[in-house]
N, C-alpha and C positions, 0 to 999 in steps of 0.2 A: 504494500500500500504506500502510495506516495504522498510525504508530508506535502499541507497545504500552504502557499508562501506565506510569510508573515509579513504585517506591517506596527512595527512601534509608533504606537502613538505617545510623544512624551508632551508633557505638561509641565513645561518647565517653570523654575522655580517664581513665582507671580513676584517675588519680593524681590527680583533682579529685575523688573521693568520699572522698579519705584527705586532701587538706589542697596540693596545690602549689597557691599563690596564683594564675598565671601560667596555670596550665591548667585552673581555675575561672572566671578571667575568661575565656580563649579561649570556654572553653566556653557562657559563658552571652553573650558577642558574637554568638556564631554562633546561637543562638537566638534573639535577638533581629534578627538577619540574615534568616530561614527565617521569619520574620512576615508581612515584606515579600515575603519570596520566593513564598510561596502565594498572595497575592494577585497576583501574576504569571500565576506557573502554578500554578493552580488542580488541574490533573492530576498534577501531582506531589507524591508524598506524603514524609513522612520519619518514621523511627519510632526512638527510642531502645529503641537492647537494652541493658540494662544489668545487670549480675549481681543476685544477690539480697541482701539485707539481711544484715551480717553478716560479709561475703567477706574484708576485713579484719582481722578479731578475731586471727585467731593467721596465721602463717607459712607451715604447711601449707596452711590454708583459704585462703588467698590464691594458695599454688600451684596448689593444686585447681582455683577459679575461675578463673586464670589458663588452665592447658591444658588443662581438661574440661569446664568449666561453659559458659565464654564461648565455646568453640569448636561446642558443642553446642546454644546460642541462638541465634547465630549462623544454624547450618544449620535450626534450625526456624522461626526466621524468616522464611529465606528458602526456604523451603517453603511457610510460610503463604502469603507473597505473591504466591509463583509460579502457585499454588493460585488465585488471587483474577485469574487472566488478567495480572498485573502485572509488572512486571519489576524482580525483587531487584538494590540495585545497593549493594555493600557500601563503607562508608567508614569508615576507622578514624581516630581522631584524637589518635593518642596512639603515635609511632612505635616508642616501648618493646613497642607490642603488636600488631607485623607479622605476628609469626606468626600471628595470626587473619586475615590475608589469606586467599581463595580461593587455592588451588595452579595455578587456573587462568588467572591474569592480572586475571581478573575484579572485582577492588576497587581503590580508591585510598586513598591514604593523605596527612593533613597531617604533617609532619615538620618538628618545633621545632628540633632543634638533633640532631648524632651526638656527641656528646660520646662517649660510649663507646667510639667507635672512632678518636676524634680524640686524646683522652688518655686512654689505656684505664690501668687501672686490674691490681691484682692479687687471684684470690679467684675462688672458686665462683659469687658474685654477680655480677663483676663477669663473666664469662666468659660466665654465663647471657645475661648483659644485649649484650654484643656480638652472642651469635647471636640472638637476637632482631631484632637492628638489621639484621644480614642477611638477615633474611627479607623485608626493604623491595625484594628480586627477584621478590618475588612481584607486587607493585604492578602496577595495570594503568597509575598516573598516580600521581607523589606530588608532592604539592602542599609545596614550600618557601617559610618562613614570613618568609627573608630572604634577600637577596644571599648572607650567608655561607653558610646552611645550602645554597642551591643549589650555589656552587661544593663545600661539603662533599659533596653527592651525586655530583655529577659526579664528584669525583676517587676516592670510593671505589665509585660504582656504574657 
């Protein structure tokens, strides 16, 4: 039986379109990684979803894009691909934005650090920002980015 091609779809990290230095460089290592990597395998494809222009400006549009926009690109995406005989395979790279996990196992995830849950904080943001970080159960695989962060998953997932 012959595997069906894949296409990664990543979601890169949202807070390298607004300014963290650290998740800008990730970001643009790992493109520069996926260079090499296509000339590997040539059948695997990778496609940035990225919100739309703007998603930043205020507060609300950010929450917007956060739980409607991006979750909604996401699934036309990976429509498209499915569409195309390919195989959608989601990857999020910014583990503030778990919640756009598939509910069904189905995506991985890079995870920086849990800060949130490791010295959690006080506040509607900061409350938001923990249940996000638990939705890294949805993970089919999360890829930690250190020693520490691994032992950080294990001891809270």
């Amino acid at each position: 039986m012959k595997d069906s091609p894949a296409c990664v779809l990543l979601v890169p990290p949202l807070s390298a379109h607004g300014g963290v230095p650290s998740m800008t460089l990730y970001w643009r290592n790992l493109n520069d990684a996926l260079i090499e990597t296509k000339t590997r395998w040539p059948a695997l494809k990778f496609k940035a979803v990225v919100p739309p222009p703007g998603w930043r400006a205020s507060g609300m549009r950010r929450r917007i894009a956060q739980r409607i926009v991006m979750p909604a690109l996401i699934r036309r995406e990976a429509r498209r691909v499915a569409g195309t005989g390919a195989r959608p395979l989601i990857h999020i790279l910014d583990p503030h934005y778990a919640h756009l996990l598939p509910k069904d196992g189905g995506g991985s995830i890079t995870c920086h650090d849990l800060d949130a849950l490791v010295s959690p904080g006080s506040g509607f943001a900061k409350s938001e920002e923990r249940w996000r970080l638990r939705q890294l159960r949805r993970a089919g695989a999360i890829h930690a980015i250190s020693g520490n962060t691994a032992r950080d998953i294990t001891r809270y997932f």
